[in-house]
C-alpha positions in Angstrom: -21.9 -191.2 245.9 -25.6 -191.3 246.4 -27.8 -188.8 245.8 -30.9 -189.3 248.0 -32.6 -185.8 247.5 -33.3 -186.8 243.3 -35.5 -189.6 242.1 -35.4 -190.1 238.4 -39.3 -191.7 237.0 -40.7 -192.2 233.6 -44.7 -192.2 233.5 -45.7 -194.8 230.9 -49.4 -195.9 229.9 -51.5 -197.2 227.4 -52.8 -194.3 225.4 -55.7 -192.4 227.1 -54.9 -194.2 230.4 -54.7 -190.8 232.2 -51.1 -190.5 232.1 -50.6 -186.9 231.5 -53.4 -185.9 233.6 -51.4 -187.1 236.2 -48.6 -185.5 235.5 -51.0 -182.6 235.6 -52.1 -183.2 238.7 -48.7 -183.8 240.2 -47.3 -180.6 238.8 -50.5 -178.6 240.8 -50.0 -180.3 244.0 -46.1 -179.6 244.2 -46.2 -176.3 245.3 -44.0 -175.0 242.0 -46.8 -172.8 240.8 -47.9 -169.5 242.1 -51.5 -170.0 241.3 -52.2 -174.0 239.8 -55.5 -172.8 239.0 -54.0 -170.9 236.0 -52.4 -173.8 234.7 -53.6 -175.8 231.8 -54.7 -179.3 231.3 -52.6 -181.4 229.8 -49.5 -179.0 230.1 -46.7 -181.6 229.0 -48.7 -182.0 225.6 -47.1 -178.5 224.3 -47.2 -180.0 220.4 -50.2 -179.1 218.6 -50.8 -182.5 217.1 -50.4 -183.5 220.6 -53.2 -181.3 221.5 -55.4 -182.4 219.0 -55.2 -185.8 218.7 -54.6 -186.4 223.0 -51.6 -188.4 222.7 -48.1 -188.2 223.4 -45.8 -188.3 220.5 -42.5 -186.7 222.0 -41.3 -187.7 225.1 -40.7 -184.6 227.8 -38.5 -183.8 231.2 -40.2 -181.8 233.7 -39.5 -181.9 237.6 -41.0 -180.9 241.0 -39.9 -180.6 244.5 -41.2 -182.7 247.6 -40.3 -182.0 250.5 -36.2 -181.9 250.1 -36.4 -184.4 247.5 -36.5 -183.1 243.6 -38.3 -186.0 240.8 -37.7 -185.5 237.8 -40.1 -187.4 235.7 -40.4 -188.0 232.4 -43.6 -188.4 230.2 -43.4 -191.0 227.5 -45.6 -191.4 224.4 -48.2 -194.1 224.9 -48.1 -195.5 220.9 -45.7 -198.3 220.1 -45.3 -196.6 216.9 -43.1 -193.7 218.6 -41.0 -196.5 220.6 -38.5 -194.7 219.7 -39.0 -192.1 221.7 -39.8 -194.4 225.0 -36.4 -196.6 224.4 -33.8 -194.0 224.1 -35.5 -192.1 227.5 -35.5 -194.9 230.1 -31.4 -194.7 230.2 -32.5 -192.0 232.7 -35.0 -192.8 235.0 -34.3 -195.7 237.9 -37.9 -196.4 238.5 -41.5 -196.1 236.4 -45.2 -195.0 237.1 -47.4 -197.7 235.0 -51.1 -196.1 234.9 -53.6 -198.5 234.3 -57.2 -197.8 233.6 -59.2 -199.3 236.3 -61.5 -200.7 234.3 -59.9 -201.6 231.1 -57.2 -202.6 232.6 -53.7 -203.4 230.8 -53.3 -202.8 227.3 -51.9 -203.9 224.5 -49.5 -200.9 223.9 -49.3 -200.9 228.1 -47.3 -204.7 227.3 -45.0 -202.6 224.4 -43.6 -199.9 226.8 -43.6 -201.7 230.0 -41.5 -204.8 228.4 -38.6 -202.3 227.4 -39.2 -200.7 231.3 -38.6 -204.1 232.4 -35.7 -205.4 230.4 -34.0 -201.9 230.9 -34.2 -203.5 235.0 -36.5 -200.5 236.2 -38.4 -200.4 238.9 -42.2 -200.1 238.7 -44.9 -198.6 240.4 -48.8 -199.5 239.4 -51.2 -196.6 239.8 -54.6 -198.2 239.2 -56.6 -194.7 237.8 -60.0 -193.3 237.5 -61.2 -195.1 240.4 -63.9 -192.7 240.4 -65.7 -193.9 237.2 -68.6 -196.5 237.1 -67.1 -200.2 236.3 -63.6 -200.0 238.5 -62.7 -203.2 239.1 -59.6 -203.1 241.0 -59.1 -206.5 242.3 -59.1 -208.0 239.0 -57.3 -205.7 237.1 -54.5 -205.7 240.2 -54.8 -209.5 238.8 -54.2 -209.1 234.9 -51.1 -206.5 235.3 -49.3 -209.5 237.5 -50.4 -211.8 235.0 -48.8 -209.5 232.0 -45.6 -209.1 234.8 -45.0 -212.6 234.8 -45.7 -212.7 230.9 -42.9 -210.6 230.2 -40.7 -212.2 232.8 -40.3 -209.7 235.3 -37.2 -210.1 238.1 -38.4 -211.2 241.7 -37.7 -207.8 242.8 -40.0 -205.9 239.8 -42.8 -208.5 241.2 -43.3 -207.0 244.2 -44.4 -203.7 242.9 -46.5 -201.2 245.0 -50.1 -200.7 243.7 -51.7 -197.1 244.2 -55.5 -196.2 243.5 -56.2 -193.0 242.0 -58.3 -190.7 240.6 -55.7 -187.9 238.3 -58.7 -186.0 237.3 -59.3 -184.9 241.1 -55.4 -185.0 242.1 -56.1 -188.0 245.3 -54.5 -191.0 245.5 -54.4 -193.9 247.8 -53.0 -197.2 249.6 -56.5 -198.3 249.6 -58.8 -199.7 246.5 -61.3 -197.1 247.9 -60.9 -193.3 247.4 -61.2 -191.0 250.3 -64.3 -188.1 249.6 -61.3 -185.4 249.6 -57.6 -186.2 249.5 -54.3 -185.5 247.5 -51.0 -187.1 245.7 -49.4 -187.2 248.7 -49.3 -191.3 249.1 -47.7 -190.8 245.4 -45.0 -189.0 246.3 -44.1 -190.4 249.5 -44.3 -194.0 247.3 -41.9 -192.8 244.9 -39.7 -192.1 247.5 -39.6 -194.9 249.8 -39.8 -197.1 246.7 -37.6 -196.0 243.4 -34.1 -195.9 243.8 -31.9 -192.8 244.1 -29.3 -192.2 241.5 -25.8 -193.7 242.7 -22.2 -192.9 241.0 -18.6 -192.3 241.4 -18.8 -188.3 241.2 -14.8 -188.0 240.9 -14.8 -190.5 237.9 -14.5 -189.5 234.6 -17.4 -188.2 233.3 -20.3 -189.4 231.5 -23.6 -188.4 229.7 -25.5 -190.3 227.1 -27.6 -187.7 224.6 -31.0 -189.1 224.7 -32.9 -186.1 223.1 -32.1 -182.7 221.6 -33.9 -179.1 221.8 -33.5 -176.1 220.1 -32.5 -172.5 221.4 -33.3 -169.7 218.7 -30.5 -167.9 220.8 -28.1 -171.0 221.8 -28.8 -173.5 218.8 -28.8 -177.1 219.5 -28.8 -178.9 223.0 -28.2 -182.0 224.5 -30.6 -183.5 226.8 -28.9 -186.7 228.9 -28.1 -187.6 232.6 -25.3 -187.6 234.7 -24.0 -190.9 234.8 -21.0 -190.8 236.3 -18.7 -187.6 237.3 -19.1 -183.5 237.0 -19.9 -181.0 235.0 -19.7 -177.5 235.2 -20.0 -174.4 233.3 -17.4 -173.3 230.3 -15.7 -177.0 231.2 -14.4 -178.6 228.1 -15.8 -181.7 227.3 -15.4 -184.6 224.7 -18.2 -186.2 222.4 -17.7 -189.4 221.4 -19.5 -190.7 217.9 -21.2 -193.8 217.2 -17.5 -195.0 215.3 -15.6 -194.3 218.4 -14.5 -190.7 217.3 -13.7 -187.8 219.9 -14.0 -184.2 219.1 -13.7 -181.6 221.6 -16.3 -179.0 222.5 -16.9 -176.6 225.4 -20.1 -176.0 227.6 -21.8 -172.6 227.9 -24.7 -173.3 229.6 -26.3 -175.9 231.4 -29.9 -176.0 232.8 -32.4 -178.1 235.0 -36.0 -178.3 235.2 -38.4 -177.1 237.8 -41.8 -177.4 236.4 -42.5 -176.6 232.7 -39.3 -173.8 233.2 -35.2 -174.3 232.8 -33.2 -173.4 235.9 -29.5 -171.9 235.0 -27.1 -174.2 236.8 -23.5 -173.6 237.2 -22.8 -177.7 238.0 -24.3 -180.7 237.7 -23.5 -184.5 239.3 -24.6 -187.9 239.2 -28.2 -188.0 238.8 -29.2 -185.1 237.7 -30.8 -184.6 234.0 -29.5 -181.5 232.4 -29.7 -179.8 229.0 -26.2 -178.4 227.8 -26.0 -175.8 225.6 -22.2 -175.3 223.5 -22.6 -178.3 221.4 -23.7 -177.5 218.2 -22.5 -180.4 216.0 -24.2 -183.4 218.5 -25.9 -186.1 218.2 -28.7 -188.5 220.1 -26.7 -192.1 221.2 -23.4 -189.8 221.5 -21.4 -189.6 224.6 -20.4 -186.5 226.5 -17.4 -187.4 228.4 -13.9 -186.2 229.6 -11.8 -184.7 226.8 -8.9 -186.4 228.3 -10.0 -189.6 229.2 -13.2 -190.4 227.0 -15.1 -193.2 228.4 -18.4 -193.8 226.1 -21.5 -195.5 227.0 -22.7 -198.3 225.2 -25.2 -196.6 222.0 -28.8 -196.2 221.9 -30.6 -199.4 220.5 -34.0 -199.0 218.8 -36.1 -201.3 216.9 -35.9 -201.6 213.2 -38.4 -199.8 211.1 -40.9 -201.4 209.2 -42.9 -199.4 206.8 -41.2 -197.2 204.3 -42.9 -194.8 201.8 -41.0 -192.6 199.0 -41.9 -188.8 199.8 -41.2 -186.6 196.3 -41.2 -183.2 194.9 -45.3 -182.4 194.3 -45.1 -182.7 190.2 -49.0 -182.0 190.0 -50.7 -179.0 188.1 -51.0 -177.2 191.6 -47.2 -177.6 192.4 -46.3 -174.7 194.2 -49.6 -172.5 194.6 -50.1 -173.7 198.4 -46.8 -174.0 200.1 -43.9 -172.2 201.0 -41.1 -175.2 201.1 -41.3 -177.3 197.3 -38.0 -177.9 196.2 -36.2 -181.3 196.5 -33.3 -179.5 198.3 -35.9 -177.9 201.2 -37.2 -181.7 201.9 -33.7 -183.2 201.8 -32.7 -180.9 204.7 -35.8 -181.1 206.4 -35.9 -184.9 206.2 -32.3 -185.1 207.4 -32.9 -182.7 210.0 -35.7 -185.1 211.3 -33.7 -188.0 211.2 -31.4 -186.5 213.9 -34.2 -186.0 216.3 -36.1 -188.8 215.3 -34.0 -192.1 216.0 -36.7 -194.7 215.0 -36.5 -193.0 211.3 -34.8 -193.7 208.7 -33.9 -191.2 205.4 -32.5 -192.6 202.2 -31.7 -190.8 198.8 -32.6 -192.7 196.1 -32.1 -192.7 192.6 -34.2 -189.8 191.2 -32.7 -186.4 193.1 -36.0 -185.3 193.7 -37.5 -188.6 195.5 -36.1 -189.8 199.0 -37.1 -193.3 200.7 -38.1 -192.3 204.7 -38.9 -195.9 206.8 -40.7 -195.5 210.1 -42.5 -197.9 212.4 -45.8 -197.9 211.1 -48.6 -195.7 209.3 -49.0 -193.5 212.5 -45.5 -192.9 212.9 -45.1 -191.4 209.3 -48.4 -190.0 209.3 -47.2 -187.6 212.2 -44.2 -186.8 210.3 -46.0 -185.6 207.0 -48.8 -183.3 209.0 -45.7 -181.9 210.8 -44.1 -181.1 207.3 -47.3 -180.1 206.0 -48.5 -177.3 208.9 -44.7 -175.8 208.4 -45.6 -175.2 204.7 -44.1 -177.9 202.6 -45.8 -179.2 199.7 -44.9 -183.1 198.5 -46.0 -186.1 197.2 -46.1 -189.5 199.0 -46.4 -193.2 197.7 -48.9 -196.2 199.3 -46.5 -197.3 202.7 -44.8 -200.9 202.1 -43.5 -203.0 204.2 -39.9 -204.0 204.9 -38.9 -207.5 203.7 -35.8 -209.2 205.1 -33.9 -211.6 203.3 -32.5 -214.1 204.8 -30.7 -217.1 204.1 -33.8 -219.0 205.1 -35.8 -217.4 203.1 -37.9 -213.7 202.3 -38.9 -213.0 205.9 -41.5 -210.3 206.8 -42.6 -208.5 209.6 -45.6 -209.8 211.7 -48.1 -207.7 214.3 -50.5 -209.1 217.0 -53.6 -207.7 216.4 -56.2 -207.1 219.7 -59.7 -206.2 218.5 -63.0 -205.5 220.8 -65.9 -205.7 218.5 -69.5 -206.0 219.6 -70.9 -209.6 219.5 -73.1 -208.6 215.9 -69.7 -207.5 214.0 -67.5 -210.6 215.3 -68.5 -212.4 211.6 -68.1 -209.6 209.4 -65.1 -208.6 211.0 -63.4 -212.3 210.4 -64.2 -212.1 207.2 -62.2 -208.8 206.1 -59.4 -210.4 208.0 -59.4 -213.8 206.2 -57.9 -212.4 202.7 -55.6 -210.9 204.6 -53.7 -213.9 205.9 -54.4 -213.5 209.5 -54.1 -215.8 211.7 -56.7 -216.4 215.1 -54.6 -216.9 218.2 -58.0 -216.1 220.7 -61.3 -215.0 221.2 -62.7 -214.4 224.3 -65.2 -212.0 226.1 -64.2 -208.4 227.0 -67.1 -207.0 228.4 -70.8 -207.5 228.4 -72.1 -208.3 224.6 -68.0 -207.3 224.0 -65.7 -210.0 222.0 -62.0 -209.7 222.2 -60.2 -211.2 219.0 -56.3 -211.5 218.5 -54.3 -212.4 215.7 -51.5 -212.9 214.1 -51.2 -211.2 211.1 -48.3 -209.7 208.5 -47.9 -205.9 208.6 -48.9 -206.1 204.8 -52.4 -207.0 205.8 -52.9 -203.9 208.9 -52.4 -201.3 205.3 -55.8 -199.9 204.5 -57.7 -202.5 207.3 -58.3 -199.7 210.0 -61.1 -198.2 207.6 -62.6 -201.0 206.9 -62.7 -201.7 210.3 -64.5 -199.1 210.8 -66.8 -199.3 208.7 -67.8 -202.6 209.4 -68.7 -202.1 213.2 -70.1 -199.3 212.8 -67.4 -197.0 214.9 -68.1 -199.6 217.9 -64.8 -201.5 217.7 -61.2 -200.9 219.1 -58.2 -201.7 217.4 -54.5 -202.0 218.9 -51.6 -204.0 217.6 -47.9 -204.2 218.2 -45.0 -205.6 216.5 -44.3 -208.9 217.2 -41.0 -209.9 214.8 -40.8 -212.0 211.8 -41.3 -214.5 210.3 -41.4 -216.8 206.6 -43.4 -214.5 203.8 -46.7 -215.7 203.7 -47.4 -214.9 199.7 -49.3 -212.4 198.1 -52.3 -210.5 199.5 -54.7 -208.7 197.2 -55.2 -205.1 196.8 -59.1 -204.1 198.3 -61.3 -204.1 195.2 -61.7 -200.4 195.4 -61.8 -198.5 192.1 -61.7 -194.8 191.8 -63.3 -191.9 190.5 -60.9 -189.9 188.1 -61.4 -186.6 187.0 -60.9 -186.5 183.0 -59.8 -182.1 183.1 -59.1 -179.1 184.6 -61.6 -177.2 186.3 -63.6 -176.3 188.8 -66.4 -178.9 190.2 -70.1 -177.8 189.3 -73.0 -178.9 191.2 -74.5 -180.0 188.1 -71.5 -182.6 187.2 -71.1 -184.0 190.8 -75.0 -184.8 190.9 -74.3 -187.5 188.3 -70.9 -188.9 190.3 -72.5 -189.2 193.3 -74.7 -192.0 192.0 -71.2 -193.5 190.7 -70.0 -193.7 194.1 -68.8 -191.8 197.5 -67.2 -188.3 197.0 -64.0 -186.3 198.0 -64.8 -183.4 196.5 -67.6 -180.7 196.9 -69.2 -177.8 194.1 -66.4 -175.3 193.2 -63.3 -177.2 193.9 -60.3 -177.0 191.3 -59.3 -180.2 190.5 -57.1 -181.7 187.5 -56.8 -184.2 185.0 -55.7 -187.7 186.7 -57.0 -186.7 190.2 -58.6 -189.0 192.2 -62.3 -187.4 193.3 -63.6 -190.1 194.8 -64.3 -194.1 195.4 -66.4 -196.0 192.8 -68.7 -198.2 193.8 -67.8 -200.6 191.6 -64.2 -202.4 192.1 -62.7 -200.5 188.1 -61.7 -196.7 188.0 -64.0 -194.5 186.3 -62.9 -191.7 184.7 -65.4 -188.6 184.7 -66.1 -185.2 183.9 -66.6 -182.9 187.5 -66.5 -179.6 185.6 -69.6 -180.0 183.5 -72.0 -177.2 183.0 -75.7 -177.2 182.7 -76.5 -176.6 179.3 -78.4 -173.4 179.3 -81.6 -172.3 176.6 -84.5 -170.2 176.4 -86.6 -173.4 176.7 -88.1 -174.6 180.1 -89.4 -177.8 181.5 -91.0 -178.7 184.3 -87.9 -179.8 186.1 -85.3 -177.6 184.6 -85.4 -175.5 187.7 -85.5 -178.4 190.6 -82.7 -178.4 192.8 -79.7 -180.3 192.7 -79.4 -182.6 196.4 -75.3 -183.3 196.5 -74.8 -185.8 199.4 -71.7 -183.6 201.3 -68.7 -185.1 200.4 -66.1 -187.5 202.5 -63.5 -185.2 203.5 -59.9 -186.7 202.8 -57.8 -186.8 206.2 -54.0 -187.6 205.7 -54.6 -190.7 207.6 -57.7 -191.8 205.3 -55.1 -190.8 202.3 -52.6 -193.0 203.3 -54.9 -195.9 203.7 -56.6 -195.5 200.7 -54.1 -194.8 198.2 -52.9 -198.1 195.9 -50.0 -198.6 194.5 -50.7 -196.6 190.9 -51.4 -193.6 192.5 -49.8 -190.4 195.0 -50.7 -188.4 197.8 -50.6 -185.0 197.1 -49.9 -182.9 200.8 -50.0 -179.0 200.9 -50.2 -176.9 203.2 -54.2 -176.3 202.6 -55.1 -179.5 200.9 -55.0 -183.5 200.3 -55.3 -185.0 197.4 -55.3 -188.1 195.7 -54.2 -188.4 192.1 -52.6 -191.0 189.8 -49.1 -191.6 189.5 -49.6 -191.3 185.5 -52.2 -188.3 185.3 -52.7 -188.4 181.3 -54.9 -190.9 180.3 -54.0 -192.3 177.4 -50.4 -193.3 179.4 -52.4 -195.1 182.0 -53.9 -197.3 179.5 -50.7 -197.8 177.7 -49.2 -198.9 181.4 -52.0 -201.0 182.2 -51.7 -202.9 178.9 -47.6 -203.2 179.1 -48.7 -204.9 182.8 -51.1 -207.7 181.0 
């Protein structure tokens, strides 16, 4: 059977390549909306992190009509850290829109996704955008994404891929490097269908669906998300689900729905091609296969890439436990871990041997950052150890995992920058230019060396550089690599902070902390200047008499404080110390909060 009047694309991109503002724009132009005007930017990023940060961390299905033809497409996240989001989806698209910035051009998380477009055999389409922008340089980026085609061995067929100039911001592409002054998507569309494949399959076979993603009804509980591989489905049919062991339990359908634009369409069948969401399956799972109870016939499972980081997320055990959030018990994060893993396939969620501590590995600080702010906006209060990386031992030897590192530093920093990197056992594999008074650097370097860098990075070109890396696989452990001399400043009781107290820290070092926070004995309030902690007292008042001075009544000047982001918590926390997330605050503290224990610990270590 073929099935000419579906096409089936995934929309992948480096991250603020433009890739959902084209979706945007192909949504407007498809005639599915009353009034596109009313529509929002960026309507596929529906997550509030999403929003905020402007990337995509879950992948999405959405579809539109042209002409007789319906395209479903789906929007992938742009960060190698949610890769597995982007490998379980392309099982069920045929073909791929890879936006590249005109004038950066490829990317190195553009190289991530597109390699597992490639070896899944799909077939791509390059849309060169925001030709409108100063610096567009088509010709030569046309150049680098065959160069980065070849790189990652690309079939004969994948080579001769269609290139499309566009601008997604004013909805007009083109055949031509040069934009028309008015114009529309319409050499897009008529692209995708002359050039992606339409869905073929034996529609009287038994039938097949690989689970690729789940949703959730408040009204019909789970669903499955997959495509039609092979066969029928219908409406109150029963079906089987196969397991990852091989195991078939029955189930029956009681709804199914397609897409038409951000809504889902009722259907009362489906066939080969077509990507529905089933409803009636409340015990399934993503890499499952929905089949014929009578004749099962599974696809081969979903494979993702290890993980590579792993932190130890706890039960909050500070003096604040339980003031901030509604979820605190070790029993409300085991089930909402667990219920994570089942979405998230790229995690991993191990109990370990203290009830109230469980070991979650992800694929890097970004990917478990997400997680925790996730946890923390729905109210759950915890505490989180410094990220480590996953060793593997082999019978070669302890093997760890690797990245390749792509900086763009301005000419001034290229020094400094080579310097933080040397401790850190990276390795130069090329510098070149990247722009005018631009340097691009790459390296090789362990994933040990990335934790706590991208500060530091920051700091030292002044905001001006651009860091990307992606994992690259492993290789022989390349011995230890030092902690950054950073000490801390620790406050020495319970309190509240006093203007009077921080005007002495402050010349100890940087602050997290402003006048008239609470704060407790063992947290951390800030970095020392000096590479020792400090411990410190934030809650001291001025001692007041009925004598004056001349300066007893100047003003105190505090230098506002450093405010602690998750992401600057996780980089900055060292391996004696916790994160403490709530709902309404971060907070660094010691593992050991009294004092006199800490000493005792760090003399046991000597």
């Amino acid at each position: 059977m073929e099935r000419r009047d579906i096409r089936n694309i995934a929309i992948i991109a480096h991250v603020d390549h433009g890739k959902t503002t084209l979706v945007d724009a192909m949504l407007r132009q498809s005639g599915i909306f009353r009034d596109p005007s009313q529509m929002t930017d960026r309507v596929l990023d529906s997550n509030d992190l999403e929003r905020e940060r402007g990337i995509t961390i879950l992948s999405k299905t959405t579809a539109i009509r042209y002409h007789d033809t319906t395209i479903n497409i789906v929007d992938t996240p742009g960060h190698a850290d949610f890769g597995g989001e982007v490998e379980r989806i392309l099982s069920m698209v045929d073909g791929a829109l890879l936006v590249v910035d005109a004038n950066e051009g490829p990317m190195p998380q553009t190289r991530y996704v597109l390699q597992k477009a490639l070896s899944a055999g799909i077939k791509p389409i390059v849309v060169l955008n925001k030709m409108d922008r100063e610096g567009a340089r088509p010709h030569e980026v046309v150049d680098q994404v065959l160069e980065l085609f070849i790189d990652l061995e690309a079939s004969d067929d994948q080579l001769e891929f269609p290139v499309l100039y566009a601008s997604a911001k004013q909805g007009i592409a083109s055949v031509e490097p040069v934009l028309p002054e008015s114009g529309s998507l319409e050499p897009l569309f008529e692209t995708i269908l002359r050039e992606i494949p339409f869905p073929v399959g034996d529609e009287s076979a038994p039938l097949q669906i690989l689970v690729t993603t789940l949703e959730h009804d408040e009204y019909l509980g789970r669903m499955a998300i997959g495509r039609v591989t092979q066969g029928r489905v219908a409406v109150n049919q029963t079906v089987g689900i196969v397991d990852h062991d091989g195991a078939v339990r029955r189930a029956r359908l009681s709804k199914i729905f397609g897409r038409i634009g951000l809504k889902r369409v009722e259907l009362e069948t489906a066939t080969v091609g077509d990507i529905v969401t089933l409803a009636g399956l409340p015990d399934v799972n993503i890499g499952e296969t929905i089949t014929d109870a009578d004749n099962p016939m599974p696809l081969p499972p979903i494979v993702v890439d290890e993980p590579t980081l792993t932190i130890l997320i706890g039960v909050n055990t500070s003096p604040f436990a339980g003031q901030e959030g509604q979820f605190v018990t070790s029993r409300h994060l085991r089930e909402r871990l667990l219920r994570e893993q089942e979405r998230n396939v790229a995690l991993k969620v191990e109990e370990t041997e203290d009830a109230e501590v469980f070991r979650v590995s992800g694929r890097g600080e970004l990917h478990l950052g997400i997680l925790l702010e996730q946890m923390r906006r729905e109210g759950y209060e915890m505490e989180v150890s410094k990220p480590e990386v996953i060793m593997h031992k082999t019978p070669e030897g302890l093997m760890e995992p690797v990245e390749h590192l792509y900086l763009d530093v301005p000419d001034e920093y290229v020094g400094p920058v080579m310097e933080l990197l040397g401790p850190r056992k990276a390795e130069m594999l090329h510098m070149g230019q990247a722009g005018p008074n631009q340097t691009r650097l790459e390296f090789l370097i362990p994933a040990r060396g990335l934790l706590g860098f991208r500060t530091a990075f920051v700091n030292q070109t002044r905001g001006y550089g651009i860091m990307n890396h992606l994992f690259e696989g492993y290789q022989p452990y390349s011995g230890p690599i030092e902690e950054a001399p950073r000490g801390a400043l620790i406050a020495i009781e319970d309190g509240v902070t006093t203007s009077y107290a921080l005007d002495n820290a402050q010349q100890r070092g940087i602050l997290f902390v402003g006048p008239g926070t609470p704060v407790y004995a063992g947290m951390v309030v800030g970095e020392n200047s000096r590479p020792t902690d400090l411990e410190l007292n934030v809650c001291k008042k001025k001692h007041v008499t009925n004598m004056r001075s001349s300066t007893s009544d100047e003003a105190v000047r505090l230098t506002p404080p450093r405010p602690l982001t998750l992401d600057l918590a996780l980089e900055y926390v060292k391996s004696d110390e916790l994160v403490e997330i709530t709902p309404k605050s971060i907070r660094l503290r010691k593992a050991t909060l009294d004092k006199t224990l800490r000493k005792r610990e760090k003399i046991q270590k000597l």
